[in-house]
Every structure is written in structure tokens, then in C-alpha cells.
C-alpha positions in Angstrom: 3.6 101.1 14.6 1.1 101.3 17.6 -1.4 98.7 18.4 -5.1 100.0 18.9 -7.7 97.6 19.8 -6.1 95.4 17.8 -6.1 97.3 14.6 -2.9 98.3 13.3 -1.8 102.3 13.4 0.3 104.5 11.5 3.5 105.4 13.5 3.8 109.3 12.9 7.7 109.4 14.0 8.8 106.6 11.1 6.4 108.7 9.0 8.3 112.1 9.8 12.0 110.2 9.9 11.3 109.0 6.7 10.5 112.2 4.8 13.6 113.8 6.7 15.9 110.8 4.8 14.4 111.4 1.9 14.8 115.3 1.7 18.8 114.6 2.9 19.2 112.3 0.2 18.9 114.3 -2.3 21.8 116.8 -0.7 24.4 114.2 -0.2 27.3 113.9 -2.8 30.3 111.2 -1.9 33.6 112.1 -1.3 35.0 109.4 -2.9 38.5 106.6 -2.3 41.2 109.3 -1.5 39.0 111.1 0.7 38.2 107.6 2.7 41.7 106.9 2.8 43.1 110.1 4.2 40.1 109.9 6.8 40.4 106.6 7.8 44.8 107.5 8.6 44.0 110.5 10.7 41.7 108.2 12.7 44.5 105.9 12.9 47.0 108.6 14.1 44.3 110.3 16.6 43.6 106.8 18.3 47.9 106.2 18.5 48.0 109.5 20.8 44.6 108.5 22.7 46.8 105.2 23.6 49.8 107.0 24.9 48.0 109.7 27.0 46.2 106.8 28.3 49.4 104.7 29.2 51.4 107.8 31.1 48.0 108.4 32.8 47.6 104.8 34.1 51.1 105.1 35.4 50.7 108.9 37.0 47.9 108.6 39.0 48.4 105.8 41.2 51.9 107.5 42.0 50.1 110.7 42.3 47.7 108.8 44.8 50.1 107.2 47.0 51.7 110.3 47.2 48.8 112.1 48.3 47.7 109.4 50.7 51.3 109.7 51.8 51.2 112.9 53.3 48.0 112.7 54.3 48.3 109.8 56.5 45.0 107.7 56.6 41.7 108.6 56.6 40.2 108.7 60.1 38.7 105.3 60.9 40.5 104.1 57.1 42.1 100.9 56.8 44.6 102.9 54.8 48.2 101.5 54.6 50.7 103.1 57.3 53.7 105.3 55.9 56.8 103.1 56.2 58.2 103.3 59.8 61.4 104.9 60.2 64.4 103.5 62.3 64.5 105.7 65.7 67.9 107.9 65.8 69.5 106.1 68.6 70.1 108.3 72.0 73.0 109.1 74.2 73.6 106.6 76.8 73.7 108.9 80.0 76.5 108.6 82.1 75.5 106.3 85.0 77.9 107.1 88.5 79.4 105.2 90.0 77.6 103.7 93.1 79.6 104.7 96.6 80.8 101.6 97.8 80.1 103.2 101.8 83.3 103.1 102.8 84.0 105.5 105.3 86.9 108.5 104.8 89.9 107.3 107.2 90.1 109.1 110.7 91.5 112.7 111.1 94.4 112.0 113.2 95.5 115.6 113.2 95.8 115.8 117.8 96.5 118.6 119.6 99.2 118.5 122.4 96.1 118.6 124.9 94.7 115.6 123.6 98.1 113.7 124.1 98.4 114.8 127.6 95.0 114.1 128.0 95.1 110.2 127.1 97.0 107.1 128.2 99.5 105.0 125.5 100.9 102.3 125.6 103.9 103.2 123.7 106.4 101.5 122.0 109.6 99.9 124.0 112.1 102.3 125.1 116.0 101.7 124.5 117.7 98.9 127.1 118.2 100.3 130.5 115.6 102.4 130.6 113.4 103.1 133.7 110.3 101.0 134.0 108.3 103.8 135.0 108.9 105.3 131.0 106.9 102.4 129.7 104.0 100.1 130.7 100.4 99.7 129.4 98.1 102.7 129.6 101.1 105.1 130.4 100.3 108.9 130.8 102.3 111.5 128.9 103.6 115.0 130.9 104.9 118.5 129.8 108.2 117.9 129.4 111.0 118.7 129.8 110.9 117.3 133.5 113.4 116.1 135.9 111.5 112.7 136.6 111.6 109.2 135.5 108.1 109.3 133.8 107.8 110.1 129.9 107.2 113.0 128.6 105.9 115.0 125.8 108.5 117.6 123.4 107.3 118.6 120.4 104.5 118.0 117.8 104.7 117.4 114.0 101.7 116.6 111.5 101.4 114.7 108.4 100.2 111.8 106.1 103.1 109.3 107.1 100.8 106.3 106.4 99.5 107.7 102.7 96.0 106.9 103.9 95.0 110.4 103.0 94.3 111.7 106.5 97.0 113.3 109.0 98.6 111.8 111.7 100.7 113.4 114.5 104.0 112.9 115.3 105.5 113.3 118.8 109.5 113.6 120.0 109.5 112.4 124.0 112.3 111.9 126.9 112.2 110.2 129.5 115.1 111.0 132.0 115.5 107.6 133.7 119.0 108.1 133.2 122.3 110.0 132.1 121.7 109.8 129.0 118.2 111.1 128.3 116.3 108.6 126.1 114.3 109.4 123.8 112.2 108.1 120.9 109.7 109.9 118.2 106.3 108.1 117.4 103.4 108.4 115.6 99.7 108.4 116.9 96.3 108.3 114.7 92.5 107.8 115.2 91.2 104.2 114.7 87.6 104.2 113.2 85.8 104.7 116.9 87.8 107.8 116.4 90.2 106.5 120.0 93.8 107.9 119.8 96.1 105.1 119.2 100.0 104.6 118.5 100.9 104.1 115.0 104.8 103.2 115.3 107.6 104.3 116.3 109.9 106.3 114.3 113.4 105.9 115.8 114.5 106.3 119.4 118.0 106.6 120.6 120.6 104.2 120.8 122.8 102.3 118.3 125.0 104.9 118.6 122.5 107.8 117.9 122.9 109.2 121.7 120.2 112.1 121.2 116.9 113.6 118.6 117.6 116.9 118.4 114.4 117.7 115.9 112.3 116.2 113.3 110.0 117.4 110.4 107.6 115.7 108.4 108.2 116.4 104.4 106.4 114.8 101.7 105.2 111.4 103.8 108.2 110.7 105.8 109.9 112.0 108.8 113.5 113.9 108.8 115.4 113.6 112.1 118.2 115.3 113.4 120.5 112.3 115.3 123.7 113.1 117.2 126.0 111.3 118.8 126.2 112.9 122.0 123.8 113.2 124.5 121.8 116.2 125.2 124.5 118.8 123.9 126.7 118.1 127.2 129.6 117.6 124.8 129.9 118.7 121.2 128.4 116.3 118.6 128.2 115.0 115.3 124.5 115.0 113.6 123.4 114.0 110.8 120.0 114.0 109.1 118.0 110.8 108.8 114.6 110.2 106.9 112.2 107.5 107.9 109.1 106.2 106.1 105.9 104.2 106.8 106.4 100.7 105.1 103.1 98.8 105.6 103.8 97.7 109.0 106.7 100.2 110.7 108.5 102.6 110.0 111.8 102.1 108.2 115.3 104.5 107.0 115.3 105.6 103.5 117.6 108.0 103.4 120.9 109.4 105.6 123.6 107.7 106.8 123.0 104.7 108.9 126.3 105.4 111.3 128.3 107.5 112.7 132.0 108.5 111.5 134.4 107.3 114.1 136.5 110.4 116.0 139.3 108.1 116.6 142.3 107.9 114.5 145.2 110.0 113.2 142.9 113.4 112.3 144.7 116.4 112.6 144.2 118.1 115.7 143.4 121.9 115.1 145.3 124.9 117.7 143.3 126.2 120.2 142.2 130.0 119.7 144.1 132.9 122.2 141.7 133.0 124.9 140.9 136.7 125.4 141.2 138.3 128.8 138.2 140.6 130.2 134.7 139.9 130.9 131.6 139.2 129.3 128.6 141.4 129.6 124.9 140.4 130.4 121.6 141.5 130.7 118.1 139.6 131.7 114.5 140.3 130.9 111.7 138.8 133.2 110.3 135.1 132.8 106.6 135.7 132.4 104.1 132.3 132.1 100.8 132.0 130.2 97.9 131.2 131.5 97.4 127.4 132.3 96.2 125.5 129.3 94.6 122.0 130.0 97.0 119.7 131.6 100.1 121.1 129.6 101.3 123.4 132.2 102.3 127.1 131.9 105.1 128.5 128.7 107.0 131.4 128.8 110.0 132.7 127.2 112.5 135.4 128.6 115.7 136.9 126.6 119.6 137.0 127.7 121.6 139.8 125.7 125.2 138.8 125.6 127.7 141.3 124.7 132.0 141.1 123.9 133.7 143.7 125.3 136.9 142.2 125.0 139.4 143.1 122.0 139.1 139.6 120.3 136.8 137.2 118.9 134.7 134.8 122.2 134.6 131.3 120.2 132.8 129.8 123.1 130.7 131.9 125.0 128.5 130.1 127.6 124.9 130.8 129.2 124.4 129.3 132.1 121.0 128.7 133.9 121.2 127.3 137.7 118.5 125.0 138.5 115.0 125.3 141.1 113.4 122.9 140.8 110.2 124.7 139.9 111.1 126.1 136.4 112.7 124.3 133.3 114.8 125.3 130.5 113.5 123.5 127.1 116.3 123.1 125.8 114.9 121.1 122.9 113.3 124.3 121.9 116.4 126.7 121.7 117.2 128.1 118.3 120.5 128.0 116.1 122.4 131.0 119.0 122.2 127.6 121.3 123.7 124.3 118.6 125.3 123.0 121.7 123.0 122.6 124.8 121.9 120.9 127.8 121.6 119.8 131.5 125.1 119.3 133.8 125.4 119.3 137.3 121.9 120.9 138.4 122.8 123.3 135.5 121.3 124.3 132.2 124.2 125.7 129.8 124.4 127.1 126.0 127.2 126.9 124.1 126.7 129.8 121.9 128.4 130.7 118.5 131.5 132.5 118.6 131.4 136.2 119.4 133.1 138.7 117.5 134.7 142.4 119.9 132.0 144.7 120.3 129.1 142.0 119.0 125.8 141.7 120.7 123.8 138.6 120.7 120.2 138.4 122.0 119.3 134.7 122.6 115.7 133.3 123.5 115.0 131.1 125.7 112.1 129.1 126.2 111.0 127.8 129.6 108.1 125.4 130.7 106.4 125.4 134.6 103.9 123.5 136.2 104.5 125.2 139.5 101.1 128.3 140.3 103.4 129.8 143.1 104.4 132.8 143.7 106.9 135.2 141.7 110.7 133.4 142.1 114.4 134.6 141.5 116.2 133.0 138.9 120.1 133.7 137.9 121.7 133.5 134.8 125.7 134.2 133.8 127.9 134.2 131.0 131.3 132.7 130.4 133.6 132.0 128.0 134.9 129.2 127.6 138.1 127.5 126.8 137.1 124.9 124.7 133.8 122.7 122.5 133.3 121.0 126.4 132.3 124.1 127.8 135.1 124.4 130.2 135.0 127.8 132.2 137.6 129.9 131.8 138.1 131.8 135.9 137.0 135.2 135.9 135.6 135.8 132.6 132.0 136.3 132.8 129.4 138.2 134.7 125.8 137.0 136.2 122.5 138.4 137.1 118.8 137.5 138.3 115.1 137.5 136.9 111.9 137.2 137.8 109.8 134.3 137.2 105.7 134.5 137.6 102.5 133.3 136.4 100.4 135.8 133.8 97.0 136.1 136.2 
């Protein structure tokens, strides 16, 4: 009810709720204690599934949310929790080089025969007896063959004899102080300043090696050809010897170390028919090069032997006289000359035997140092009774050649 200046009001809503009630009332007609009963158990099964939708839902949705926030990442300016951090997939070391340690490659010792004759040595000692002019501190190298007491310079070999990885050269030189022609072989190199210097000596003659007839470098050591006999005056035994770089000098590894003795109860083999008649010859011109630094003028010229005689020449001779002015290199002759050298101002060839009717073309090398003008050489062939060269009379022939300098 409403209050209205005091004075209590009918409420007009009770008043129309009331005759609603009424008027209902009279329509309603209970159900009764079954009907309550079955009610009352369906509620009770309803609320039982309410329960469990409820309880998967509690569970689902924060999963569902932490998912969601998951691949979302936070929200901008959130104070969302990260993702958990994953382990980084470890990367390949790189391959670190090695740092150069600045040492410097070892000196090319690779020298030309112009650069030997160009410099001054002092070389290693010569056998006992030699000339003191051969030897010395700061000794200069010449051309050689030559027909003085002063060394000089044969042939040239390269290799790596020291297994440094570089090349050094090796040199054969003579020095004719005396009869018998010494020589010895050496190797020379570049020290760091890049100056040429001697490495060691390889062998020289003596200890019953009497001459070096050649050498080659194989696989880091030298091969040398020793004889017995001096500069192929006489026939000789050789033998091949190989020496190697041992830290300090150079050392044998391989060949004999001596000579077979000659002496003794051998068995003496007959002496071939000597045939009668004359050999045959024939000379080309001796022609120089131009002059190259201070090694002097080379030029070769050919002798063409021929047998004419009905039987086989076992030793046929070439014979060379001496002038002073131009010399045979006889250390340069190939396999027509095995036997060879310098006798009584004479340079010979003991050649290999010559079969009737054979013609043998021989080369010879020849060395100068002399710019003069053109010069008559002569040259004969003989045969020989025997491995000493001894000339049989009346069985060769002999002619003449030219010598000059190329302009």
C-alpha cells in the first residue's frame, strides 16, 4: 500500500494479483506422488549431465587458451608468458687455416754455366799434389777444357741433392796441374741473400779412382762414372758410383767402393790379325758460336771414318794435333769415342771396332776462347794394334779443317 498524507491507500497491483490467484485457483488440479517422484528423478539426471559438461569444460578451455595464446605470442605491451625457448641447433665449426709461420721457400739454386764462370768459390780441397793455383779462397772458374794450371768448369747437372725442395747445380771440374788430370764434382746453391755458395763436394779423384768420366743426378743423389785410368790415355775399368747428401756431406750409397785388381793369373786373350790397307777419312769445318758471357765460343765439327780393308779394324784411332788455340772436349765425346784423351800434344779416340766396308761418323765437340782469324787444323786415322792405342805404320790417312768464329 501507498502512503498519502498520511492516510493509508489501496495498492491497485495486490488488488489485481490477487483476483489473477483467485481466478487460477480454481483451474489448478494436482498431479499427485508418482508424478512428483518421476519429476523430481529427471531433475536429478538433468543436473548429473549439467555436472559433467561442466567438468570437461573447466578442463578444455584453459588448454584451449594456452593454446591460442601459444600461437599467438603475447599481446603487444602484454605481460603474457613467453613460449618455452628452444635449444639453438648447434653450427658447424668453420675450418680455421692454419696461420703461415713466415718462413721463407728455400733459395732456387738452379745456376746457369754463366753464373759459375761469373763468380769466385772457394771450393773444396783438391786431391794431394795438386797445383796451388787449382785451389785458394775466392778462386775463379774457366771454360774448360784448358791446358793450364787454374780450374775449370766441364759440365752441368741439376737437382734436389739436399731434399730441401729447391734445385741445386752440380758441376764436374779439371784442373790440369798435372799428369793425371784431377778432378772433383761439387755442388753449389743459393744461401737466403740469394749469393752462390758451395754445398759439398761429391767425389774427386784419387783413391784409386784416376778419372770422372760423367755424372747424373737421379732421384736426390748423384751417379758417377769412375775409372781407373786417367783421361782414357790407356783403357780402363769404370764402374758406376752413387752419392747422397747426408746432413753435412755427401756420402757413397751404392757401387763398388774399389777397384778389381788386373794383376794375377787372368787368361790373356790372342791378339786380332791386324789387317793390311788404309783407313779412309773425311773432315767437315769447325765453326764457333757466338761468344756467350765469359764461357768462350762451342762448336762442333764431324770425322767420317770408313774400312776399306777386307777385315774387321778393332782399334781404329782419331787423332787431333794440338794449337794451342782450339780444344778438344773430350769429356763431351759420345759412346764412338769410350776411350779418349790427351798424349804428347795430341788429342786421340779410340773408337769401336770397325767392321770391312763400315762407315762411322763421329762428333766432336770443341771449345775456343781465341776471336782470331780462321786456322788449319789436321786430323788422321789409324789403326791400331792394341787397347793402348799403338799405331800400326802405314795404316791410316789424314786431312785438314777449318776453324772460325760465326760473326
Amino acid at each position: 500500500m501507498n502512503l498519502d498524507n498520511g492516510v493509508e491507500q489501496p495498492d491497485l497491483l495486490d488488488t489485481e494479483f490477487t483476483a489473477l490467484r483467485e481466478q487460477l485457483l480454481s483451474d489448478v488440479h494436482p498431479i499427485g506422488p508418482a508424478a512428483v517422484r518421476h519429476t523430481v528423478r529427471r531433475r536429478r539426471q538433468r543436473t548429473a549431465v549439467v555436472m559433467s559438461v561442466v567438468a570437461v569444460a573447466v578442463i578444455a578451455v584453459p588448454v584451449a587458451s594456452f593454446t591460442a595464446l601459444s600461437d599467438r605470442g603475447p599481446a603487444p605491451g602484454g605481460t603474457g608468458v613467453p613460449p618455452p625457448s628452444l635449444a639453438p641447433t648447434p653450427s658447424a665449426t668453420p675450418t680455421v687455416s692454419p696461420t703461415p709461420t713466415g718462413t721463407p721457400p728455400p733459395p732456387n739454386g738452379r745456376l746457369t754455366r754463366e753464373e759459375l764462370l761469373g763468380g769466385t768459390f772457394d771450393l773444396p780441397d783438391w786431391p794431394e799434389g795438386t797445383s796451388s793455383t787449382c785451389g785458394g779462397p775466392a778462386v775463379k772458374l774457366r771454360s774448360g777444357p784448358v791446358n793450364e794450371e787454374v780450374p775449370a768448369l766441364l759440365d752441368l747437372s741439376h737437382g734436389d741433392v739436399d731434399s730441401d725442395g729447391a734445385v741445386e747445380t752440380l758441376a764436374r771440374l779439371e784442373c790440369r796441374s798435372s799428369a793425371d788430370w784431377p778432378k772433383q764434382i761439387v755442388a753449389f746453391d743459393r744461401d737466403a741473400t740469394g749469393r752462390i755458395v758451395v754445398l759439398g763436394q761429391v767425389v774427386r779423384t784419387g783413391g784409386g779412382v784416376a778419372d770422372l768420366r760423367e755424372f747424373a743426378v737421379e732421384d736426390g743423389s748423384v751417379r758417377v762414372r769412375v775409372a781407373d785410368q786417367c783421361c782414357g790415355a790407356n783403357p780402363a775399368q769404370t764402374q758406376w758410383r752413387t752419392y747422397t747428401w747426408k746432413g753435412d756431406r755427401f756420402r757413397q750409397t751404392a757401387g763398388p767402393t774399389s777397384f778389381p785388381s788386373t794383376k794375377g793369373d787372368a787368361p790373356t786373350t790372342p791378339t786380332p790379325a791386324i789387317p793390311t790397307g788404309r783407313l779412309t777419312l773425311t773432315a767437315t769445318d769447325l765453326t764457333y758460336g757466338p761468344v756467350e758471357g765469359q764461357s768462350g765460343q762451342r762448336g762442333t765439327m764431324t770425322v767420317t771414318v770408313v774400312n776399306p780393308t777386307g777385315a774387321t779394324v778393332q782399334f781404329p784411332v782419331v787423332t787431333f794435333f794440338d794449337n794451342d788455340k782450339d780444344s778438344g772436349l773430350h769429356a763431351e765425346w759420345s759412346s764412338d769415342c769410350p776411350v779418349g784423351g790427351h798424349r804428347d800434344n795430341r788429342l786421340f779416340c779410340i773408337s769401336r771396332p770397325l767392321a770391312p766396308g763400315e762407315r762411322r761418323s763421329i762428333v766432336f765437340p770443341f771449345g775456343t776462347s781465341d776471336l782470331g782469324p780462321a786456322r788449319t787444323l789436321t786430323v788422321r786415322v789409324d789403326i791400331a794394334s792394341d787397347r793402348e792405342g799403338t799405331i800400326v805404320p802405314n795404316s791410316g790417312n789424314q786431312t785438314t779443317f777449318q776453324a772460325s768464329v760465326a760473326s
